[in-house]
C-alpha positions as CSV (number, residue, x, y, z in Angstrom):
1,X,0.0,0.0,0.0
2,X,1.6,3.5,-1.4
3,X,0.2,6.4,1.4
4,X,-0.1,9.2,-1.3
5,X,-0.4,13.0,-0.5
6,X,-2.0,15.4,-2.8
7,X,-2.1,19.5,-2.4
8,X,-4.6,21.1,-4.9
9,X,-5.7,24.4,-4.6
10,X,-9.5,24.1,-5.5
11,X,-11.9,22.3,-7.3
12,X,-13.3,24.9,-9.0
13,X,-13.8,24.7,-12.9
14,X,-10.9,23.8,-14.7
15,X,-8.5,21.6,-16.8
16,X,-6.2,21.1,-14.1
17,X,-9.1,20.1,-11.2
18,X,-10.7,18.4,-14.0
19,X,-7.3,16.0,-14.5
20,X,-7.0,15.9,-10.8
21,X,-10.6,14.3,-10.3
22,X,-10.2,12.4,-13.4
23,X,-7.3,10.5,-11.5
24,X,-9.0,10.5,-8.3
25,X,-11.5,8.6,-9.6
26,X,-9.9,6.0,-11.3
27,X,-6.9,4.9,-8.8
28,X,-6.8,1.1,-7.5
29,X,-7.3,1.8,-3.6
30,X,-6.5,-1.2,-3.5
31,X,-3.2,0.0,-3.4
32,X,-3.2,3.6,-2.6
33,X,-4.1,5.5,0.5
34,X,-4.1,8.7,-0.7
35,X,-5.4,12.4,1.2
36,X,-6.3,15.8,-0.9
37,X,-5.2,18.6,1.0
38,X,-7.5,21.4,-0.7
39,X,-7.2,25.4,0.0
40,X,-10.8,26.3,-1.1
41,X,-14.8,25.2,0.0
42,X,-16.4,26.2,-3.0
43,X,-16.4,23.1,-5.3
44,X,-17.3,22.9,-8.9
45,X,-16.4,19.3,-9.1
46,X,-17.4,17.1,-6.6
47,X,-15.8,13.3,-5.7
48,X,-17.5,10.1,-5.3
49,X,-16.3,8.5,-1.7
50,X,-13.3,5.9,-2.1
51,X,-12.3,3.7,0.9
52,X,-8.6,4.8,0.7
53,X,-9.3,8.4,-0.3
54,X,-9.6,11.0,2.5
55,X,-10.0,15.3,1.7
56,X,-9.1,17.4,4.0
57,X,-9.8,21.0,3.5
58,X,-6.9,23.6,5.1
59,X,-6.3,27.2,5.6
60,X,-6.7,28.9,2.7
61,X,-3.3,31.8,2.5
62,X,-4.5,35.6,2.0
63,X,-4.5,36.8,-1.9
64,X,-1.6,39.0,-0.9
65,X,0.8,36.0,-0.2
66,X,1.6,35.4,-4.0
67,X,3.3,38.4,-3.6
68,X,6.0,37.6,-1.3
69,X,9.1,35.3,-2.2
70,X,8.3,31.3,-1.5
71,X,11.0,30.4,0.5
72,X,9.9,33.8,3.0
73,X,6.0,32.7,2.5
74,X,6.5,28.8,3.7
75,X,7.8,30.3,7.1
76,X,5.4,33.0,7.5
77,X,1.7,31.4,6.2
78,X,0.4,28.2,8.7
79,X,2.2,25.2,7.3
80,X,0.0,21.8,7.1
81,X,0.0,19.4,9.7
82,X,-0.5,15.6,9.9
83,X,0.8,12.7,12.0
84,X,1.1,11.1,8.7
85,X,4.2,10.1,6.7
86,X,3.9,9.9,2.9
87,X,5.3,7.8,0.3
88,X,5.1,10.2,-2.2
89,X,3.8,14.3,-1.4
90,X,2.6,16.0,-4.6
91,X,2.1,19.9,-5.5
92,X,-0.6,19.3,-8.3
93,X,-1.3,22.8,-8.5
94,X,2.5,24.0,-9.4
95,X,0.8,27.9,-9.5
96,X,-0.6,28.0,-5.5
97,X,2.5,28.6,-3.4
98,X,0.9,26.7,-0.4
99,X,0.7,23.7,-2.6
100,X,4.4,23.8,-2.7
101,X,4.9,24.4,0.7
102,X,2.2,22.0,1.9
103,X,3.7,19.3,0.0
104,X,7.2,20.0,1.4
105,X,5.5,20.5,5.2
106,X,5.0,17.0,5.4
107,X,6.8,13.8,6.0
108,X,7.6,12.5,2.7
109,X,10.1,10.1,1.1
110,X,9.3,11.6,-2.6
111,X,7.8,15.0,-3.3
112,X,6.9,15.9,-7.2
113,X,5.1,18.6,-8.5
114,X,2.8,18.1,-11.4
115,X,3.8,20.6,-14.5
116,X,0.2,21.7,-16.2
117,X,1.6,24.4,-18.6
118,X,4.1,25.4,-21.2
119,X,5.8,27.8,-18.8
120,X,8.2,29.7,-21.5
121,X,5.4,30.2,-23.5
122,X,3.5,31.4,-20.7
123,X,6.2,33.5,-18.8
124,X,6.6,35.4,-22.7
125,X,2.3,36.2,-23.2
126,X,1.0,36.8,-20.2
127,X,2.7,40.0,-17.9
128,X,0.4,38.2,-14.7
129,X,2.3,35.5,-14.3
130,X,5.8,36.7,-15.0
131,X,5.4,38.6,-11.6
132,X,4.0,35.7,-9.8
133,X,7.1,33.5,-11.0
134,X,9.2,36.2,-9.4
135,X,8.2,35.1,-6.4
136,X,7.1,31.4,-6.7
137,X,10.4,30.7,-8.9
138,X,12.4,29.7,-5.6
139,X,9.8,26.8,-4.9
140,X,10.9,24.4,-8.1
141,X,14.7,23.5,-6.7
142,X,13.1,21.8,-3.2
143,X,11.3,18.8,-5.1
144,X,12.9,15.7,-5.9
145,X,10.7,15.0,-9.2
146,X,8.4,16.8,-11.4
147,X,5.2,15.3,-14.1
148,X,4.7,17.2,-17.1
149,X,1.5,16.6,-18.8
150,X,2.8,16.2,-22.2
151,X,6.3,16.2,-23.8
152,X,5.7,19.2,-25.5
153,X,6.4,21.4,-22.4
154,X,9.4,19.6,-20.9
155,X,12.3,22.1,-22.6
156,X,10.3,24.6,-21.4
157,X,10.0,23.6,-18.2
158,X,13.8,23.3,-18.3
159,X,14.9,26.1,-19.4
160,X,12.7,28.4,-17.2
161,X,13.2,26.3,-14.1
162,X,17.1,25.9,-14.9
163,X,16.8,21.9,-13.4
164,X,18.9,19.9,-16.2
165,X,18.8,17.2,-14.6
166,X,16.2,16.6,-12.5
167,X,13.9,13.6,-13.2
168,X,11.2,14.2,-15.3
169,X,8.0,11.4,-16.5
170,X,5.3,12.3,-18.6
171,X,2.1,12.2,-17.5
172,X,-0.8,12.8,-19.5
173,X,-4.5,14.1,-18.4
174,X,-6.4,10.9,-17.3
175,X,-9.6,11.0,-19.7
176,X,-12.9,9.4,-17.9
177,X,-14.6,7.9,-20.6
178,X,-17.3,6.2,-18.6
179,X,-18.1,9.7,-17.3
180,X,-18.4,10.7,-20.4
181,X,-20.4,8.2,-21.7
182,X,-22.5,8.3,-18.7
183,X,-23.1,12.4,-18.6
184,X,-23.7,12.5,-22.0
185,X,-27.1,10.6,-22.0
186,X,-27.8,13.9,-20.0
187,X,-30.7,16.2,-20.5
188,X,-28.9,18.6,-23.5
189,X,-29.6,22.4,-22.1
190,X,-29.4,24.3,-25.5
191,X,-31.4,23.5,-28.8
192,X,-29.2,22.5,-31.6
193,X,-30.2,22.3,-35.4
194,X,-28.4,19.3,-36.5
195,X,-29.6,20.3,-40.7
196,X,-26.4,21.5,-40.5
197,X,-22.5,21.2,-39.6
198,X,-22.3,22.2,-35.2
199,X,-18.8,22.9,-35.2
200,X,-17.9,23.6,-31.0
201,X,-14.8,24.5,-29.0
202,X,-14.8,24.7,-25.1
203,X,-12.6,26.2,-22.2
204,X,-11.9,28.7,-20.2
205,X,-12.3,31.9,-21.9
206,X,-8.7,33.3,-21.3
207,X,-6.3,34.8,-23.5
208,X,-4.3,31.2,-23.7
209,X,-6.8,29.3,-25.4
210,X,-7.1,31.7,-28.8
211,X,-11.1,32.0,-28.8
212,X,-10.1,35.2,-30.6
213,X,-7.9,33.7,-33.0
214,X,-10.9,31.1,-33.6
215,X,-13.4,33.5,-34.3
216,X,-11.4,35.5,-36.8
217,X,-10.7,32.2,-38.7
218,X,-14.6,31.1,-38.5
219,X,-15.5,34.2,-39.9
220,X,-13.3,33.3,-42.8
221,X,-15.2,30.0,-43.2
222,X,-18.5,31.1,-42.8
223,X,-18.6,33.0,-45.5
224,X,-17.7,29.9,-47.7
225,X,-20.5,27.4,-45.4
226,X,-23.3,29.2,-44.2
227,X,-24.4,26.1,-43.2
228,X,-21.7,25.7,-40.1
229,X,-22.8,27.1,-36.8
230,X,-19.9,27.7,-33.8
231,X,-20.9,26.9,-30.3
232,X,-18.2,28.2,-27.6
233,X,-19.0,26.6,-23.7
234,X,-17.3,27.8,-21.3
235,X,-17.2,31.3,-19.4
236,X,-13.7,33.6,-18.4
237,X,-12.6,37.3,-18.1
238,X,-12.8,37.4,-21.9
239,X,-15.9,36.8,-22.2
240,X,-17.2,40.5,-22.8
241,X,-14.3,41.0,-25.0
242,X,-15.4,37.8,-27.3
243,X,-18.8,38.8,-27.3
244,X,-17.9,42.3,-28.7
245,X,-15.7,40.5,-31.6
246,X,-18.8,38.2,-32.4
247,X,-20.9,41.6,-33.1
248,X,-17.8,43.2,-35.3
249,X,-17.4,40.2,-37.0
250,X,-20.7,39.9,-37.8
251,X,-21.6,36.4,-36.8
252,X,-24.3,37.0,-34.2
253,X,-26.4,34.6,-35.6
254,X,-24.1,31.8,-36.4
255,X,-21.9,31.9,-33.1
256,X,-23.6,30.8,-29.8
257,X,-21.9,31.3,-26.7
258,X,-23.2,29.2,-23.8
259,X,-21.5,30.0,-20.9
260,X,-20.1,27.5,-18.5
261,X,-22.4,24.4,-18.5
262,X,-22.6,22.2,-15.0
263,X,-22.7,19.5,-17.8
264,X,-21.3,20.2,-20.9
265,X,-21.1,16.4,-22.6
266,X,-25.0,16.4,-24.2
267,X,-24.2,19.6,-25.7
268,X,-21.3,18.4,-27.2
269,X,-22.5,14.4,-27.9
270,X,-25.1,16.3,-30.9
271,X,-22.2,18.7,-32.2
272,X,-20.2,17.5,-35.3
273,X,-16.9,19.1,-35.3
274,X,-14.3,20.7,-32.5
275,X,-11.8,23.0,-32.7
276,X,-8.8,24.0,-30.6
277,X,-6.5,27.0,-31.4
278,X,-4.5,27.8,-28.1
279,X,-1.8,29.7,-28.5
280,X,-0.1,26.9,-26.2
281,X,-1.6,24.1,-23.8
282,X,0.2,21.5,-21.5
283,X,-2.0,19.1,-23.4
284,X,-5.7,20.1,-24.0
285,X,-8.5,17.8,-22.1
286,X,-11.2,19.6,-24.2
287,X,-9.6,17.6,-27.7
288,X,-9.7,14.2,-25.5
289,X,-13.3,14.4,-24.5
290,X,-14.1,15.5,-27.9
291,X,-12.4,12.4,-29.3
292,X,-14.7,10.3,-26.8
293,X,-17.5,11.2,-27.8
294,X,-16.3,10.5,-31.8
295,X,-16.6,14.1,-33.0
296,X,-14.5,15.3,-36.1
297,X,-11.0,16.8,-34.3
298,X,-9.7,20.5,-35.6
299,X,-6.8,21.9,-33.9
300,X,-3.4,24.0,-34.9
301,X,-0.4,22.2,-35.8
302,X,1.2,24.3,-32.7
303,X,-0.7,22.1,-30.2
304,X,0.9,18.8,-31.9
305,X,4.0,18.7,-29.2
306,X,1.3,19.2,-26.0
307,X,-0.9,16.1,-27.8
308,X,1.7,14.0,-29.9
309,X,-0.7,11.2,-31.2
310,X,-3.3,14.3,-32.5
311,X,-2.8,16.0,-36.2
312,X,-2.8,19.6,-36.7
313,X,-2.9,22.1,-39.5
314,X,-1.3,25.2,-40.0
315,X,-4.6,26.7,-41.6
316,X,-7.7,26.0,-40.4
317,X,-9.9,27.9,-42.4
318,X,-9.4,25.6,-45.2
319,X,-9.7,22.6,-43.2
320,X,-13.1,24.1,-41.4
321,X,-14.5,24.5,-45.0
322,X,-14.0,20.7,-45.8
323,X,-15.7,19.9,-42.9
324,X,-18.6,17.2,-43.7
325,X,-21.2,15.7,-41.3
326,X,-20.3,12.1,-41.3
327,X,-20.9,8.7,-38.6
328,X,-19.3,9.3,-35.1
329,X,-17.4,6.8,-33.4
330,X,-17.0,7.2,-29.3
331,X,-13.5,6.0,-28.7
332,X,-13.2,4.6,-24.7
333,X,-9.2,5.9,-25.2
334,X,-8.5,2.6,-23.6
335,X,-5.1,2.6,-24.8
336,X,-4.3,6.3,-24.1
337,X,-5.5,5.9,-20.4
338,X,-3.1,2.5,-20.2
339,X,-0.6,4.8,-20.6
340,X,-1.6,6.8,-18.5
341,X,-1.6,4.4,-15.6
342,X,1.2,3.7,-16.5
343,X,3.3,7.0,-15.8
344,X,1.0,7.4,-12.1
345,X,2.6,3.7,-11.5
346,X,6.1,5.2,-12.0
347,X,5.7,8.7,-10.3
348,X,4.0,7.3,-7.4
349,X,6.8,4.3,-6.9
């Protein structure tokens, strides 16, 4: 029996508590004890009861503290205590400093942080979190291992992080399938005309995942098939922003934009198509769960790296235009989540 511990900073929606339940879900407790230490009440995402699987919620650090340098932070915020020593400690998070700290609070033979993000990438768009990696940068040199979600990100997370040689084993987004399967005989919240080609994309709506770029290529197509309506799910600070681009575009009546859904998998069982045009990813759930439920996959050749068994183009307005409505085919992914296991096997060991 491997005694696991696990710091996450919420379960609130996203990719990274969605791959954190996904896991949770699916591990042999037959084998694993394994506690969630979680810095938030207000779930999104709930989990079922496990005999080995205990969550304990802790003190939550003020806003304020991702301001002040890690190695400062871990002796001034209320570290976590437990009687309990680990086999293996884990910073899922990798953004909330008191994962890190939590993780390296406890008794542990093994601590690895989970890597979520192409952090070069990152660190270069996005001004937020270059100040918050001046002050969380210190925390990467205290942990003995770290699990990428994809290769794509590992000289990234190299370079930035300046660990050579640290070890390093891939470990892509567990994808439940039965979920899936199960949610998506759901009651479907929005009415779809399936006359013609429901092309979809769904995330967060965040400067990262290129909803912008998607809607300035889809206006592009949409002038060539009339027929092809774009449903985005999912909500974010960009929201307004997209909304105003749909209007200038012109495509108010051929762009829906539902918000985030409690249960987004009937919705997207009766779409046809879904596309992905991130500007980077660590791997991209959404194109996983898409797959499952057989739809036709469009993404940019960018993303290959961050999903290496996926094809990409480098336009997608032509390859949106020879989109057809054809016969989908779930896929359980029982291979891909083989693998999966696989990698939790050899981080957790």
């Amino acid at each position: 029996m491997k005694h696991i511990a696990i710091f996450q900073r919420d379960f609130q929606v996203g990719g990274i508590q969605k791959s954190l339940v996904n896991i949770l879900e699916n591990l042999d407790y037959s084998r694993y004890a394994v506690d969630v230490f979680v810095f938030d009440d207000k779930p999104f995402y709930s989990l079922a009861p496990h005999e080995g699987l205990r969550v304990i919620p802790c003190e939550p650090w003020p806003y304020w503290s991702r301001f002040v340098y890690f190695d400062l932070a871990r002796r001034i915020f209320p570290a976590v205590k437990t009687g309990r020593e680990y086999d293996v400690a884990v910073d899922f998070n990798s953004y909330g400093s008191e994962c890190a700290a939590g993780a390296l609070a406890v008794k542990a033979k093994k601590r690895v942080m989970w890597v979520h993000n192409d952090m070069e990438i990152k660190y270069r768009e996005e001004p937020k979190y270059r100040l918050l990696w001046h002050f969380f940068k210190g925390k990467f040199r205290h942990f003995d291992a770290f699990a990428p979600v994809s290769g794509g990100i590992v000289q990234g997370f190299r370079k930035m992080t300046g660990l050579k040689d640290v070890p390093v084993t891939v470990v892509p987004n567990f994808i439940d399938t039965a979920e899936i399967f199960r949610k998506a005989e759901g009651e479907c919240e929005r009415q779809v005309d399936e006359t013609g080609y429901n092309l979809c994309s769904m995330g967060r709506l965040v400067h990262q995942k290129g909803f912008d770029l998607l809607l300035d290529d889809f206006a592009k197509v949409h002038a060539a098939r009339p027929d092809m309506h774009l449903t985005l799910i999912g909500d974010g600070p960009e929201r307004e922003k997209l909304e105003q681009q749909i209007v200038t575009l012109g495509l108010s009546d051929c762009v829906t934009m539902t918000g985030s859904l409690q249960n987004p998998f009937p919705l997207l069982k009766r779409m046809d198509g879904f596309a992905l045009e991130s500007r980077y990813e660590g791997q991209g759930i959404v194109l996983w769960e898409a797959k499952a439920l057989g739809l036709e996959l469009f993404m940019h050749k960018r993303l290959e790296p961050y999903n290496p068994d996926l094809s990409g183009v480098e336009d997608m307005v032509p390859a949106l235009c020879a989109a057809r409505k054809r016969e989908k085919r779930p896929d359980d992914l029982r291979e891909y989540n083989e693998k999966v296991s696989r990698a939790l096997e050899e981080v957790f060991s």
